[in-house]
C-alpha positions in Angstrom: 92.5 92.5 106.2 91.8 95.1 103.6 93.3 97.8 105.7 96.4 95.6 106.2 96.4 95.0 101.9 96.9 98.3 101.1 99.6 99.3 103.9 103.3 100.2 102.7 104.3 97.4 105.2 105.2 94.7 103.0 104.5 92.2 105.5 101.4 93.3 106.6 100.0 93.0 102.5 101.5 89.6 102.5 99.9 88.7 105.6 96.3 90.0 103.8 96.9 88.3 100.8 97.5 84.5 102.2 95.6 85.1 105.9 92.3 82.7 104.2 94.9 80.1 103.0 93.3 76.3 104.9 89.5 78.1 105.1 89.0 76.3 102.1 84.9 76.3 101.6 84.8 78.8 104.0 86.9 81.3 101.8 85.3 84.7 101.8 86.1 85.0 97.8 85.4 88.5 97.8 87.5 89.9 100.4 90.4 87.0 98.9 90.0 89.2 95.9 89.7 92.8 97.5 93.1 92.0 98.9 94.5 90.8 96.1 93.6 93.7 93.4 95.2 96.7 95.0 98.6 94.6 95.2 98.5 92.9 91.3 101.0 95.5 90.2 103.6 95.2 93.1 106.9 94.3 92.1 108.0 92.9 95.4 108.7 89.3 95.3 107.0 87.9 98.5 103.8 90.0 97.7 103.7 88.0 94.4 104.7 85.2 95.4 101.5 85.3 98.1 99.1 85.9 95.4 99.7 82.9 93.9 100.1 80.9 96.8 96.8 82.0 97.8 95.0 81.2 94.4 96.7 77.9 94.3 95.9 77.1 97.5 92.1 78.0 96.8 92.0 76.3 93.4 92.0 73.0 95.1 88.5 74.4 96.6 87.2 76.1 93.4 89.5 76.0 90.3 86.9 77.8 88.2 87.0 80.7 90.4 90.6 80.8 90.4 90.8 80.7 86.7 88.6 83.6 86.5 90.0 85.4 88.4 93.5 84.9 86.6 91.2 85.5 83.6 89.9 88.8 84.3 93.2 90.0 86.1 95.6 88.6 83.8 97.0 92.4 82.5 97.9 93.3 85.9 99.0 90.2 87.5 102.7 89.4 87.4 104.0 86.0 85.6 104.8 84.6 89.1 101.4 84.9 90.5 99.5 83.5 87.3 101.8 80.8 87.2 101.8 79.9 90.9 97.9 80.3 90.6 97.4 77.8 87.7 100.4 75.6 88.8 98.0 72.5 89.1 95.0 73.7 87.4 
């Protein structure tokens, strides 16, 4: 997966970014986050859209690693993502 995140194939980064999405405890938080760094500044819209998709999804698990994350990325990451992210935080 953090082969696939940095790939030009749009797809393939997506497919990184959301492939932990119903692990729930069982999220590897680290490699979430390697996959999510080198993609923060990508202005594609389904790569953004993932991000937050996959935060969200993992906030229901462990909001107050989500929120840091958001907090210490919050520069880089795109409006979508942070929204998306903290959409029921």
């Amino acid at each position: 997966m953090r082969e696939w995140a940095e790939r030009d194939d749009l797809w393939l980064r997506r497919s990184a970014i959301i492939s932990q999405l119903r692990h729930r405890e069982r999220t590897n938080t680290q490699l979430l986050e390697d996959v999510i760094v080198p993609n923060l500044g990508d202005r594609e819209f389904f790569v953004r859209k993932a991000i937050g998709w996959a935060l969200r999804q993992y906030a229901r698990t462990n909001p107050a690693w989500v929120r840091d994350v958001v907090t210490r990325h919050t520069d880089s990451m795109s409006g979508l993502s942070r929204r998306e992210a903290l959409k029921h935080l």
